[in-house]
C-alpha positions as CSV (number, residue, x, y, z in Angstrom):
1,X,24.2,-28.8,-23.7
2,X,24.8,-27.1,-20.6
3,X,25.0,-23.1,-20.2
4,X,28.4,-22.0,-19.7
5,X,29.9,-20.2,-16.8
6,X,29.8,-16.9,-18.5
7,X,26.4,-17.3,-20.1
8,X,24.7,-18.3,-16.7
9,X,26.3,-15.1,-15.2
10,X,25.6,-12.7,-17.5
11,X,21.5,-14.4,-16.8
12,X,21.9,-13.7,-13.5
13,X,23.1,-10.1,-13.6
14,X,19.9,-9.3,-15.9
15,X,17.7,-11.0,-13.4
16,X,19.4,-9.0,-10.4
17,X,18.9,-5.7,-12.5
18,X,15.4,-6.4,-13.9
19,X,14.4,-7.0,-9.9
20,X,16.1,-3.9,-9.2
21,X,14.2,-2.0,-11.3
22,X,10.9,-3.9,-10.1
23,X,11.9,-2.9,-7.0
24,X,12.5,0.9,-7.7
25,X,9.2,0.9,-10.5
26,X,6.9,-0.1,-7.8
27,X,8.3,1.9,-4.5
28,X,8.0,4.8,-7.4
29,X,4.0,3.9,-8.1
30,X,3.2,3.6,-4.3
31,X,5.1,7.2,-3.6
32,X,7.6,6.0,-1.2
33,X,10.5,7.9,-1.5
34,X,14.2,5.9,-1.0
35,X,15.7,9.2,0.0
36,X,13.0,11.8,1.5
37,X,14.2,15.5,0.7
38,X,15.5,16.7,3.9
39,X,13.8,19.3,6.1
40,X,11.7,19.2,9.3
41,X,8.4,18.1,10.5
42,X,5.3,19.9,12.2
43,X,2.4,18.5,13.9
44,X,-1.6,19.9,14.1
45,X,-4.6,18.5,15.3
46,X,-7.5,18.5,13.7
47,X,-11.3,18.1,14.8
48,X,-12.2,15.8,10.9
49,X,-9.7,15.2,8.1
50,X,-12.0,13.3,6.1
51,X,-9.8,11.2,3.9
52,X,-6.6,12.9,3.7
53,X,-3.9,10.0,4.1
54,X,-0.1,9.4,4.5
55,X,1.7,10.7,1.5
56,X,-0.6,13.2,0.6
57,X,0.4,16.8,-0.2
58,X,1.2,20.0,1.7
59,X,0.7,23.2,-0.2
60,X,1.2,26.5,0.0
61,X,0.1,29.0,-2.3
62,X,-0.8,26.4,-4.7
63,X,2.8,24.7,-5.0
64,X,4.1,21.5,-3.2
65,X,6.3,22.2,-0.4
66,X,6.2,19.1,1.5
67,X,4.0,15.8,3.0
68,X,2.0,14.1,5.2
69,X,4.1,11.6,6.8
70,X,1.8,10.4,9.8
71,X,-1.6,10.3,11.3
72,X,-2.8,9.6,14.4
73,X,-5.0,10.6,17.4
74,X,-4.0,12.9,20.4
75,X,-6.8,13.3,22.9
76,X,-9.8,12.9,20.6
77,X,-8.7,14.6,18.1
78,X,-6.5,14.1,14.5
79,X,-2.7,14.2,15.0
80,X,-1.2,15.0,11.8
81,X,2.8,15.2,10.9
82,X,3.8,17.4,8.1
83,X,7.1,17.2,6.2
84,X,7.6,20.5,5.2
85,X,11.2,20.7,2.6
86,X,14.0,22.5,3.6
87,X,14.1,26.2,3.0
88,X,10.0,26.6,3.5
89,X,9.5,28.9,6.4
90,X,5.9,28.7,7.9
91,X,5.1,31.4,10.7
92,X,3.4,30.9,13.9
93,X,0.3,32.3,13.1
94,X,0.2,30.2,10.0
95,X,-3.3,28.1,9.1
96,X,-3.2,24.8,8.4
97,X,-6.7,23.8,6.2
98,X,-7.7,20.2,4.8
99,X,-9.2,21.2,1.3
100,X,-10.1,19.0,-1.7
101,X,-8.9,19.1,-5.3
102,X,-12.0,19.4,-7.0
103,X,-15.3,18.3,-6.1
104,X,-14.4,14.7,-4.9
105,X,-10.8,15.1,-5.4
106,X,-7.6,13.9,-3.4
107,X,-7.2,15.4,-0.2
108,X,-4.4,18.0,0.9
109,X,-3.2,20.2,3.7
110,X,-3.2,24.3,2.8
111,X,-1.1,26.6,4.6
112,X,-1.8,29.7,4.8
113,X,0.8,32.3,6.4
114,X,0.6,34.9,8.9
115,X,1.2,38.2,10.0
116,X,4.2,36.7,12.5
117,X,7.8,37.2,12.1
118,X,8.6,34.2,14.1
119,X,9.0,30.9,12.7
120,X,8.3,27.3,13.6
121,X,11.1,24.9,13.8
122,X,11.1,20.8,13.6
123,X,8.6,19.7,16.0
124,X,6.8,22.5,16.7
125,X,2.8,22.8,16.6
126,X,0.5,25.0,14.0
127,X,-2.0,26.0,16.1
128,X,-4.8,27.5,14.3
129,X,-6.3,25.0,12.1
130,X,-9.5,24.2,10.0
131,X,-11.1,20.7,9.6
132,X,-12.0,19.4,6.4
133,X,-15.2,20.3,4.7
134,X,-17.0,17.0,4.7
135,X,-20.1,16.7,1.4
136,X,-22.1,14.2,3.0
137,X,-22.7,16.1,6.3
138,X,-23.7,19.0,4.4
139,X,-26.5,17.6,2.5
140,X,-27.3,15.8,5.7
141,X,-27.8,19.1,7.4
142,X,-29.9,20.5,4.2
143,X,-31.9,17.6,4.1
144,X,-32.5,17.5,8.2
145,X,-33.1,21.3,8.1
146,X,-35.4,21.1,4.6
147,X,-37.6,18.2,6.0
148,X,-38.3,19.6,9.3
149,X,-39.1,23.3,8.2
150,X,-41.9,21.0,6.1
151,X,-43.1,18.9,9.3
152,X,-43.3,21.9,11.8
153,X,-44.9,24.0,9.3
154,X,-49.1,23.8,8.6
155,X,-50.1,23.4,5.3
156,X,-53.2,25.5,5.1
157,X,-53.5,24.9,1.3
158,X,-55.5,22.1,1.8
159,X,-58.4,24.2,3.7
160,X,-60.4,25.1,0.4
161,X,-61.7,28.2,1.2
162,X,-60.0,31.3,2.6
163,X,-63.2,32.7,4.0
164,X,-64.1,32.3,7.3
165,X,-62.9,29.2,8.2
166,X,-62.6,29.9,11.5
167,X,-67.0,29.6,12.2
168,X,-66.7,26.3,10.8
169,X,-64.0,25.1,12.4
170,X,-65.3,26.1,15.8
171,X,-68.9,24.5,14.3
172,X,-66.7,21.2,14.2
173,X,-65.0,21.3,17.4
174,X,-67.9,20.5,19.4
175,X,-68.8,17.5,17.4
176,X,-68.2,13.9,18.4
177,X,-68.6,12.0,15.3
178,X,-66.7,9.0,14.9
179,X,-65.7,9.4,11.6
180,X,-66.1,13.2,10.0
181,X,-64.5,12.6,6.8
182,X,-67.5,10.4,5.7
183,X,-69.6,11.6,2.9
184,X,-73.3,11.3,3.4
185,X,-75.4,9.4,0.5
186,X,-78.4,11.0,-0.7
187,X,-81.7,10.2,0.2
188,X,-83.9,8.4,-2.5
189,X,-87.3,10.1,-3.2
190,X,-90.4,8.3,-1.7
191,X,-93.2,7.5,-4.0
């Protein structure tokens, strides 16, 4: 009851072909590309890029025109490679911006052209650049800047009267009471 010859190699193509497409399904999922489009790469550093990864988009004027192939750090700051596609043509004076899809969407990079009629070729650097806008710093800020507006500030609500309350507090100044907050009790009546 043995498999025949032809039986056990038709198996064994299926097998080689359904590992194949394994292969191809999952390099598809993790957007690795088995032949990247050709064209040419561009570096910029950036001061915070907040989450934006390998693999992540490059857009300009809202449409795909390439990737971010590397990261890394160039003298304290973010060294990012772009792959822009052949036939996109980003000036020197161009911008390169980390935005957000959304509120707490994906990262990207955003280029925004320039007024200059000369180009950048593979290698070259996009100098002007803008880090990404980072949520958690900003309420940070609002919260840091809210909280000591409160503290340096006198609350004079809790005064009670808006009379002359500068008599009695000169009245108190002088006084050396240990404890001024006491209230006295009242006398009982003698009989």
């Amino acid at each position: 009851m043995y498999a025949s010859r032809t039986t056990q190699f038709i198996v064994g193509i299926f097998a080689i072909l359904g590992i194949v497409a394994l292969a191809i399904l999952s390099l598809s999922l993790g957007k690795i590309p088995l032949f990247p489009p050709p064209g040419y790469t561009l570096y910029s550093s950036f001061d915070n890029i907040s989450g934006l990864k390998t693999g992540d988009q490059i857009q300009l004027a809202g449409v795909q025109v390439g990737k971010v192939v590397n990261i890394g750090i160039k003298d304290y700051r973010a060294l990012v490679a772009l792959r822009v596609n052949e036939g996109v043509q980003i000036d020197s004076d161009a911008i390169a911006a980390i935005k957000t899809s959304g509120i707490i969407g994906d990262k990207y990079v955003s280029i925004q052209l320039g007024p200059s009629d000369h180009y950048l070729k593979d290698g070259d650097t996009i100098r002007q650049t803008q880090s990404a806008f980072v949520l958690e710093d900003a309420i940070g800020q609002l919260i840091n800047s809210s909280g000591s507006s409160n503290s340096s500030g006198k609350d004079n609500s809790s005064s009670g009267n808006s009379g002359d309350s500068s008599k009695d507090s000169k009245s108190n100044s002088n006084c050396n009471c240990a404890d001024t907050n006491v209230a006295k009790t009242p006398e009982k009546p003698k009989k």
